[in-house]
PAGU-139085 format. One record per atom (N, C-alpha, C): residue in three letters; x, y, z. Coordinates in steps of 0.05 Angstrom, whole numbers, plus 5000, padded with zeros to 4 digits. Example, Ala and Ser with C-alpha at 12.3 -4.5 7.8 and 13.67 -1.06 7.14 Angstrom:
ala526448865156;ala524649105156;ala526449345156;ser525749555142;ser527349795143;ser525850015157;
END
This chain:
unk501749765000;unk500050005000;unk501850255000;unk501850444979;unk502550674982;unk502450904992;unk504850975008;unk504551235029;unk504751415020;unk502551695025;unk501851905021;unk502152105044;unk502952275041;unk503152455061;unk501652645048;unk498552785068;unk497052945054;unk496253205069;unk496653405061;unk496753655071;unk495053805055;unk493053875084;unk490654155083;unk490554245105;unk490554525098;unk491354675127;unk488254635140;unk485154625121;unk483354595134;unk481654335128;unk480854195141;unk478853995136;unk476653895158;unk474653795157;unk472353725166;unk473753675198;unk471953755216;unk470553915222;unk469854255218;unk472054355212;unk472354725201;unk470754735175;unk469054935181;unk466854965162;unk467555225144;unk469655065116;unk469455195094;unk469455065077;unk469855205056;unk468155085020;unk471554905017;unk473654985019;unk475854835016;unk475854575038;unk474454585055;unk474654385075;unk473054175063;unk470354245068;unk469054045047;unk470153895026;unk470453995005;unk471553894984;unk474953784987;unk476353814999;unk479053725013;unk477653445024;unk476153385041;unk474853215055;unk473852985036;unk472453075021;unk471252934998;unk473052714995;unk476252754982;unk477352674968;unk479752435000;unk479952645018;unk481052435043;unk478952165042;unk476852255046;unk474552065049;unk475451795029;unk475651975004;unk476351594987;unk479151484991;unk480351764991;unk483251584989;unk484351455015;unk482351485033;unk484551275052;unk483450995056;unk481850995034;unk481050685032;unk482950555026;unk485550735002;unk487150494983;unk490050584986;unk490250795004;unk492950925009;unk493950885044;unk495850945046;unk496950915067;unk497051145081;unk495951325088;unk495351595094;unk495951815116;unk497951825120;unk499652125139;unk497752405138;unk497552545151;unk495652815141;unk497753045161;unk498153285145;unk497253515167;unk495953675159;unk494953805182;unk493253945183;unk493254195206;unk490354315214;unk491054475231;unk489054395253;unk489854585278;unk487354605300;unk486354925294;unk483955105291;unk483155395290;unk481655405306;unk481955705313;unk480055745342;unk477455935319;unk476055815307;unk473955835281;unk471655655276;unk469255715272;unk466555495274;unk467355305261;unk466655045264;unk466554795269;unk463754685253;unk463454505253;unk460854365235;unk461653985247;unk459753995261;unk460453625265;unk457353515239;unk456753545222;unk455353455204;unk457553415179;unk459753475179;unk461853415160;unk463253255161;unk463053035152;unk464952795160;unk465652665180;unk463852675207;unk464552565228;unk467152395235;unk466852165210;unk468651955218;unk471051935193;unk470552215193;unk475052285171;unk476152155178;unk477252195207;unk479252065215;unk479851825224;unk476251705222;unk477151405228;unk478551225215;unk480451085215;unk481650875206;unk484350885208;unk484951135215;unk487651315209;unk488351265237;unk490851185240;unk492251155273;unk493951455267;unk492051505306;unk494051875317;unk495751845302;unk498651675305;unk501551715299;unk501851825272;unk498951855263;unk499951875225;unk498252155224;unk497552275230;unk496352555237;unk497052765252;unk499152955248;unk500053155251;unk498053465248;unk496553565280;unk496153745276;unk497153975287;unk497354225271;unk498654425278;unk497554725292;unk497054785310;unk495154985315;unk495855205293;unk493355485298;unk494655595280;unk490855765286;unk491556025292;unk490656295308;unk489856375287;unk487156525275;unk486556735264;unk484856875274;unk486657085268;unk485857395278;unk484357625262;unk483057615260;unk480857705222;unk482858015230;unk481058115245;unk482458425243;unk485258505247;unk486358395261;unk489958435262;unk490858405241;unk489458085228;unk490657985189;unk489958245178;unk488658305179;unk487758555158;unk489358825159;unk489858875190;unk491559075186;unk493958985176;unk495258855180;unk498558655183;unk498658705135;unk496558565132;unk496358535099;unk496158805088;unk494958915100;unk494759275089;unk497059385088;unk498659385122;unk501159505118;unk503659365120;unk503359235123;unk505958975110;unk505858835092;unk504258885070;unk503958655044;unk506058465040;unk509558625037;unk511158445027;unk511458225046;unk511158285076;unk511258045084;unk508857885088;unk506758005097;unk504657835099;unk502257695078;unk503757825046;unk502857735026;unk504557605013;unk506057445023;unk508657315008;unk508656995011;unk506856865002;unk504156994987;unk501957025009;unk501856915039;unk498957065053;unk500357035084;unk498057085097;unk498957085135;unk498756775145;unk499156605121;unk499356345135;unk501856165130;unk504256365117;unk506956305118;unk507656195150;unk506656265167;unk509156315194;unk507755955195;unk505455975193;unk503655695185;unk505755435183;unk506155495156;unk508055335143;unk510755275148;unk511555455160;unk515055425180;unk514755195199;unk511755385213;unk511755095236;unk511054805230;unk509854805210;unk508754485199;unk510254345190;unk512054505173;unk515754345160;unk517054225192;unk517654425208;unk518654385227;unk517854095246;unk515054195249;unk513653925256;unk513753615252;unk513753655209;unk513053445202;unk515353335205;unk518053445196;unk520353255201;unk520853025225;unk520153265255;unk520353085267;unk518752865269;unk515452895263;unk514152665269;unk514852405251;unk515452455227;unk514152265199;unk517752345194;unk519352235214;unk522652185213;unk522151895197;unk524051935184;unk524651535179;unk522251485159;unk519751525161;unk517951495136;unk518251485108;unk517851305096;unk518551375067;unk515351395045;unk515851615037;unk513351655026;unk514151674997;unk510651604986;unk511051554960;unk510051714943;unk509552014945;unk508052194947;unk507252414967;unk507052684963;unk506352914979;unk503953024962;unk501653054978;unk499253134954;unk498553384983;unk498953634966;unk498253904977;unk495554014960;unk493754154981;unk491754224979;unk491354604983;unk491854734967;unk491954954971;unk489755164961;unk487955294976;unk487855564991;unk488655475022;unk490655645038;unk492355755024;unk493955785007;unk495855915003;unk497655864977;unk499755834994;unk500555925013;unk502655835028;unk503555615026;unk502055375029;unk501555095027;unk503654925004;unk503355074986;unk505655044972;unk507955104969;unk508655264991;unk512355285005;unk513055045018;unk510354975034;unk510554805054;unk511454505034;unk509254455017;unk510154214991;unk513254244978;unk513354444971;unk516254374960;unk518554464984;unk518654465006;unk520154465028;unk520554085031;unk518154015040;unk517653715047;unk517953545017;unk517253604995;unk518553444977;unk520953474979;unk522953594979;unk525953624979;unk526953455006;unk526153545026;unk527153375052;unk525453005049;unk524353005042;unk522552635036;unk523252625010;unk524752714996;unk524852604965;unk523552394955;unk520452534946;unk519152444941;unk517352634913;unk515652494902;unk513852684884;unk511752814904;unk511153114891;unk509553264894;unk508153304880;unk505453274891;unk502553354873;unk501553634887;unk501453764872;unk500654114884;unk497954134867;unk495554094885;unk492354144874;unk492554434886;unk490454594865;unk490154924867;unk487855004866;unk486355114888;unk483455094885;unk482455394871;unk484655574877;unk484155874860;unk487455894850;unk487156134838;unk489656274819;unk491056354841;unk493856474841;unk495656494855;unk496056874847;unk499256884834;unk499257124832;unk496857394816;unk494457204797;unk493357294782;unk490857394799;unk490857254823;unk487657354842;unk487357524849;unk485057654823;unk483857854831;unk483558014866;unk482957664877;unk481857824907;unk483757744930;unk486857664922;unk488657714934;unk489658004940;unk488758184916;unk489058484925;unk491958564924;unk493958434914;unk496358454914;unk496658724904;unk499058904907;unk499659134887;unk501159054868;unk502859264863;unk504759114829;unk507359044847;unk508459154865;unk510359044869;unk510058734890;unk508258734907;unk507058434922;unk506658194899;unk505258484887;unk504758174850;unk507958044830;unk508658284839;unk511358124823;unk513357954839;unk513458004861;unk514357794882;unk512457514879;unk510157584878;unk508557344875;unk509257184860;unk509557334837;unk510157194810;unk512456994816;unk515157134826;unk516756974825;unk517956734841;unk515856704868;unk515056484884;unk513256244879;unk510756294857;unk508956294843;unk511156084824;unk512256114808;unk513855974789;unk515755894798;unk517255884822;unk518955754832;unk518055554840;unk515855514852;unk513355274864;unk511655134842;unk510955294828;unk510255134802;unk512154974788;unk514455044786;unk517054804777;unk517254584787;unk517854634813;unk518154444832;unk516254204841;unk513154274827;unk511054084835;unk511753944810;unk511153584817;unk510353394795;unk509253394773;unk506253504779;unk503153454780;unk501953834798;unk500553794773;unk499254144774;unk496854074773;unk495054114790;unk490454034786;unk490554324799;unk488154364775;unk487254674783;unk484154454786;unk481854724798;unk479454604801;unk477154614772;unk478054694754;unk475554674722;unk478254784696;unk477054644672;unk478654624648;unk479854954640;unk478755144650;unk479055344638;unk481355474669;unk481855404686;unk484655474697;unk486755324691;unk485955054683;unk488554894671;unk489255044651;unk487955074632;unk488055254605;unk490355484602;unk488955644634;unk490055944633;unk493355854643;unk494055664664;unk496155604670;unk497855484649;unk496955234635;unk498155154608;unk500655414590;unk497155554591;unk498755844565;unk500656014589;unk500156024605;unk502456264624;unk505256164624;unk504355824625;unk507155624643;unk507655454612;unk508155584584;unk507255264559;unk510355044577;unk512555214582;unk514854934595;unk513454734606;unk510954804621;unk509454574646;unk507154554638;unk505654514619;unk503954424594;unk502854144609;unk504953904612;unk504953654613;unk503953604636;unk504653804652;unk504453634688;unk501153824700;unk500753964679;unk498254164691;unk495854014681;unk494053994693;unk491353794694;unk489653954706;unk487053884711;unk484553944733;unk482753664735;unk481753764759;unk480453564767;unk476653764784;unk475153764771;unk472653844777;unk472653884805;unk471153954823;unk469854064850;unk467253774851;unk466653714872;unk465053484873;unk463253524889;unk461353284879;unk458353234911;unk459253034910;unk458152904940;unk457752694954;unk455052644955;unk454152414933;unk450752284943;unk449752254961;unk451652064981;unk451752005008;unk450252175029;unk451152445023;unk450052675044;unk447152795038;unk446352745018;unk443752895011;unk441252825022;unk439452925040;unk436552775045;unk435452705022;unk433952455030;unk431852365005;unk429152505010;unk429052734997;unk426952845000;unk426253014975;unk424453104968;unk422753204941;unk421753524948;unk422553744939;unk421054004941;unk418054014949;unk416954084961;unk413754054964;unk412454214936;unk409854114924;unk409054214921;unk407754514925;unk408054704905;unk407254964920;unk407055174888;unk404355284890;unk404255464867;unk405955664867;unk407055824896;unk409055944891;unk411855834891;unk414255904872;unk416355694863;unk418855834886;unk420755694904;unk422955844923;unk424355804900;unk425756034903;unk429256034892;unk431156054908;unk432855914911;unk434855924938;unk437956024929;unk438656184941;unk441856294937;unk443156094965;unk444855934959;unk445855894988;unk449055984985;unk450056025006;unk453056085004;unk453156465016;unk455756465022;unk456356765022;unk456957015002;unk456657275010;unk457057484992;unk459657564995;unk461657664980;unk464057804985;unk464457954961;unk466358164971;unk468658254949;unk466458364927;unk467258414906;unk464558444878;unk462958234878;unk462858054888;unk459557754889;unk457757984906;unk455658034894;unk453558194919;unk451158114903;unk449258164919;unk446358104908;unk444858274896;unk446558484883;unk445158704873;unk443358664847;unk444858494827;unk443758294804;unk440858194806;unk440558124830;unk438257914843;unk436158074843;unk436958304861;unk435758514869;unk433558654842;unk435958724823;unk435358904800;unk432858714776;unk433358514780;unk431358384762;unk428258184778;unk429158284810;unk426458204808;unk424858464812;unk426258744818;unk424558994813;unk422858984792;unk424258894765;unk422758854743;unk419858724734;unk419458514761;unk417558304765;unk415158414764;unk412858414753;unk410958474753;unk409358394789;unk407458544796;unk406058384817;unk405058154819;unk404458064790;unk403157754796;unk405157544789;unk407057584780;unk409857524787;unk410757484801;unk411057714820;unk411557754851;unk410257564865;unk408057564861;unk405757304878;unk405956984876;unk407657024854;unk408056694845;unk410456564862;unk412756794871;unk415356734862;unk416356844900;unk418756624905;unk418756634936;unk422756664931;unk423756884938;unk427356804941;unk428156874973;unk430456664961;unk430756625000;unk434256604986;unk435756795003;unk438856785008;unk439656685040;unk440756395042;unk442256175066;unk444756335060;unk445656465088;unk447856495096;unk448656785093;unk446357005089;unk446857275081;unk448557385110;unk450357545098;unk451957745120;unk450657945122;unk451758115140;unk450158335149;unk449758585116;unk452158585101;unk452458675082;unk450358645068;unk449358445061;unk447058415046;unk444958375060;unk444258345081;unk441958285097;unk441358665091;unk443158795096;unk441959105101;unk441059185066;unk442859125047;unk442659085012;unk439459025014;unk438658815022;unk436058705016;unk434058915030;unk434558925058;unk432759145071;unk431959395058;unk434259515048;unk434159705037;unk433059805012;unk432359514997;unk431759504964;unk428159564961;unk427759634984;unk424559604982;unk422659464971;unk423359264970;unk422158924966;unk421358794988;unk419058784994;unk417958625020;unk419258335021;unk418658295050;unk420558055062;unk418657825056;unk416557795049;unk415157595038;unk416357525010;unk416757654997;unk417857674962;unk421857534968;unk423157714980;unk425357644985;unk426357525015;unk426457345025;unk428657365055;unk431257305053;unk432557235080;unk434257125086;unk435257015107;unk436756845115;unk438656645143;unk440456715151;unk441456665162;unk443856675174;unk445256465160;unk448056355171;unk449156145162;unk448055885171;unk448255695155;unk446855415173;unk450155165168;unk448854965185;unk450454725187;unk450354685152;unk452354495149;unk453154385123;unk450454205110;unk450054075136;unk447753845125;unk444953925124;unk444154215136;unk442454395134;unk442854435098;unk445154565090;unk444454675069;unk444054515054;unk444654355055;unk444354075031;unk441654035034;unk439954075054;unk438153985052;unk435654205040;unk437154395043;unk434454745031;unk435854685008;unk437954564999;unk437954584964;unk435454344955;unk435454214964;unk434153864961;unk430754014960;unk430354194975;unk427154274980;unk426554544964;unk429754614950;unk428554884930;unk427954824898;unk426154974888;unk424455014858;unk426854994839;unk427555244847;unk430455284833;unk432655354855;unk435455294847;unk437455404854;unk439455674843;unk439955894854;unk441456124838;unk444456124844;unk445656104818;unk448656204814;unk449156404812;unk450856594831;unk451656934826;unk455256834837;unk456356914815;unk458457044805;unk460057274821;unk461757334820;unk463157594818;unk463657624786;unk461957984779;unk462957974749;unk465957994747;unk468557824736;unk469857814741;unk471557894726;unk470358014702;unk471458134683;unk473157994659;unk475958054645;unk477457944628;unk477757644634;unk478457564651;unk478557254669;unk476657164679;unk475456954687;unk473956874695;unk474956564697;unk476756394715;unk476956154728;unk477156044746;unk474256124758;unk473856054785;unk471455894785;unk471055644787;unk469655454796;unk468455454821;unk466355614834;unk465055624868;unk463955354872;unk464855194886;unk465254934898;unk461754944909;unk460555114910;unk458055164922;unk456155024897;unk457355064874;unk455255004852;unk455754644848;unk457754524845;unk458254234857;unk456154134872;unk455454254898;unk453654154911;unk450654224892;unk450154414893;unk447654444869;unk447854264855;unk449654134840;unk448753984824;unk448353674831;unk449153704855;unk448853414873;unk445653424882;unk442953684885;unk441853644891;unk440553624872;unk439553564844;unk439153554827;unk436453744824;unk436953974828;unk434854094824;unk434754324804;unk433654434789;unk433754634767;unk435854874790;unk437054974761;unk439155284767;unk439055364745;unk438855684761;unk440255834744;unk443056104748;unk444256264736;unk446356354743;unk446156554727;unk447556754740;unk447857094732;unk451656974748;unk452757024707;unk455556964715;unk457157034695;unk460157124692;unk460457264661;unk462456964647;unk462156924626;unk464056634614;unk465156644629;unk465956324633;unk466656174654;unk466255934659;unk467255784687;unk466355524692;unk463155534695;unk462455684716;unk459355694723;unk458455704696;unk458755814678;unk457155884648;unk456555604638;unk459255614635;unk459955264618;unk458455124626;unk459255084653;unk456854784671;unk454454814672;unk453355014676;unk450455094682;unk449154994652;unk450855124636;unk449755044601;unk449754714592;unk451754684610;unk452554434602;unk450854194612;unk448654314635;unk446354084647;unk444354204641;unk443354384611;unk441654534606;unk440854754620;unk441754814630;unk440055094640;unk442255354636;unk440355554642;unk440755834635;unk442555934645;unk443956204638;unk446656314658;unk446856554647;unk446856834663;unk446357044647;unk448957274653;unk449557484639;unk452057564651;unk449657804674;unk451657874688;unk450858144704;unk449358364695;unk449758374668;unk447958694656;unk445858524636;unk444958294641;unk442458224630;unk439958254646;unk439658414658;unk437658364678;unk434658354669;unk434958414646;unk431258374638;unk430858124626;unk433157924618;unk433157724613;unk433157524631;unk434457584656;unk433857394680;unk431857494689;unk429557734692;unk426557754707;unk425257544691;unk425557594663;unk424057384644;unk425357124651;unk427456924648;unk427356764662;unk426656684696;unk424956884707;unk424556774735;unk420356834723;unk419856994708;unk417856894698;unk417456634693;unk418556524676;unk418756254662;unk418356114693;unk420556184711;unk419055964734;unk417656024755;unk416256214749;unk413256334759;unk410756114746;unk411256114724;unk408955964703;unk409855674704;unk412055454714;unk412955174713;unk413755204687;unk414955424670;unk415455364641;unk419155394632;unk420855384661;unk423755324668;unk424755044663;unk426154924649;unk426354684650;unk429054624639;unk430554324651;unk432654354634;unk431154274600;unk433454384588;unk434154324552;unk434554074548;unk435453904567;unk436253584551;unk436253334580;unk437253184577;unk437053094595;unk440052954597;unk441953044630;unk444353114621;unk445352954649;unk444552704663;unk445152574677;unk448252474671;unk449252494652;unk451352344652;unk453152584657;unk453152814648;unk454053084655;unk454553084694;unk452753064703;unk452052994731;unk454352904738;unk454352594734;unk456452434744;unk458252474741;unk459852614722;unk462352724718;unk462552924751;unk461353014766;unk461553104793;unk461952964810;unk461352784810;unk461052484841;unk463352554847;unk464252504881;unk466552574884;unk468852264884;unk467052144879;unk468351854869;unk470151824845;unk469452064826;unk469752074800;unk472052144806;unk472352464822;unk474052594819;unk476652434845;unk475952254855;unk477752214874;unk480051994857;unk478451864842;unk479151724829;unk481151754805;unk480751964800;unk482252084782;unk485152234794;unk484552374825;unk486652384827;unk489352184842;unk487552004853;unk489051684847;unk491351534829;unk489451644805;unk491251634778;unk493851854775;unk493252044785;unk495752204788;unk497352174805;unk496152074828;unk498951994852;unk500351694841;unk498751544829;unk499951334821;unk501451344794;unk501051484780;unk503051544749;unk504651834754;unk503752014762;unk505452254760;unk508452224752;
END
């Protein structure tokens, strides 16, 4: 059985979109691998509906965790006025000192047959080619967003050009390159053509396993559910602007509900003068909560950041949408969301279509929304079986 040594700074129990989907893929592979992990401890919400039993099978001695403090507002000042150091590339470098440090001593004498790094952070990948060099071993560096090119890393030109050249120092050094959808492999391919060969992707996934078996209720008026958070340019203003457009008996048909609004948009919505019967919203819920308001909504909505010239970012949120098999649609500019959304029939509009998305939420005012084809096999290309499997194939051939 082949040893893996597998590094995510976050995974199940810590409730994020990288944890989840990191999880996914532990979940299969320690059926057939021999499996080392580090990871972290955060003083940050927690979710015991995520994976309960990760770590079963795995003996302590092979699980290295690292604490590791976040401080939202200190990070923020620290990144504002220290970029070069605390964006080089983020505030989870000091992270990565200690985990090298760590891992040597624990996983002394180990011989591994593989290092598979999981990065947001990007730090994560100092940490991989630190520990590939000391375990001489192959490195697999999976990339869940862009590095020096992110938009919402906020870098300046000089943080960005440091980026750059850490950014390609680490990209050399990995085996095996998986971005998360075909169109960041793409963009990396053309930036990196020397590393063409070793750059791949591997999709964002659902788990069947987690979903209630349960059916939308009947109801003349249709929910549309946004689940997930707002940030950065993603805001609900899109949402906002085309159901103004809605006629009243429109309005009467048609029920939207945003799971997990921040205060940012909770006040956005208040303020839009749209009654709370027409629009609401939640707070954040458990993991297995949301899975289950996708499972009981009409439709599901994709919103984007318009993201302008680029656009390769895959939101790991729509993965699960498509695990719940329920109609979507998306206000998104080309892109992964575009592609996929089209690609299981349904609609996807950019940001300045808005009289084209009122008219598509007509359509599911009247039951006259539907997918275009019937695209189950599209589907399964998500299972996270699919995708675990595949990256199997890369720890075993790389």
């Amino acid at each position: 059985m082949k040893k893996i040594l597998f590094i995510s700074h976050t995974l199940p129990p810590y409730l994020y979109p990288q944890s989840i989907q990191v999880g996914r893929f532990l979940n299969e592979l320690k059926k057939t691998y021999d499996v080392h992990i580090i990871c972290d401890i955060e003083n940050t919400p927690q979710d015991t509906s995520l994976y309960p039993d990760l770590f079963g099978g795995i003996a302590d001695d092979k699980v290295l965790k690292v604490p590791f403090a976040y401080h939202r507002y200190r990070n923020q000042i620290q990144n504002r006025l220290l970029p070069l150091i605390f964006k080089r590339p983020d505030i989870y470098r000091a992270w990565t000192v200690e985990a090298f440090t760590a891992a040597r001593q624990k996983f002394n004498g180990v011989k591994f047959d593989a290092i598979v790094t999981f990065s947001f952070p990007l730090s994560l990948n100092l940490l991989g080619q630190w520990l590939k060099e000391h375990f001489q071993c192959r490195w697999i560096a999976h990339q869940s967003d862009p590095w020096a090119d992110n938009p919402f890393m906020h870098y300046g030109p000089l943080t960005r050009w440091v980026n750059q050249g850490i950014e390609r120092k680490a990209f050399a050094a990995a085996d095996s390159l998986i971005f998360t959808n075909e169109e960041a492999a793409r963009f990396y391919q053309n930036k990196y053509p020397g590393m063409k060969a070793k750059i791949t992707f591997i999709d964002h996934s659902y788990d069947p396993a987690l979903y209630p078996a349960i059916s939308p209720p009947y109801s003349e008026r249709k929910t549309i559910r946004y689940v997930g958070s707002f940030y950065a340019e993603r805001t609900a203003s899109p949402l906002l602007d085309a159901i103004r457009r809605l006629s009243p008996q429109m309005r009467d048909r048609l029920r939207f509900e945003i799971v997990g609004a921040n205060l940012k948009t909770r006040l956005m919505i208040q303020k839009s003068g749209l009654s709370s019967d027409l629009i609401g919203f939640t707070g954040r819920v458990n993991y297995a909560e949301s899975l289950r308001l996708m499972a009981e909504s009409d439709v599901l909505l994709v919103i984007d950041a318009p993201h302008g010239e680029m656009n390769i970012f895959f939101p790991s949120k729509l993965a699960d949408y498509i695990g719940a098999n329920r109609p979507m649609i998306g206000i998104s500019p080309p892109g992964p969301s575009d592609r996929i959304l089209k690609s299981l029939g349904y609609q996807c509009y950019r940001h300045d279509q808005v009289a084209e998305l009122a008219a598509a939420f007509e359509n599911i005012a009247t039951g006259r929304y539907e997918a275009a084809f019937d695209a189950d096999s599209v589907r399964h290309n998500y299972v996270a079986s699919v995708g675990a499997a595949k990256l199997a194939g890369i720890i075993d051939h790389a």
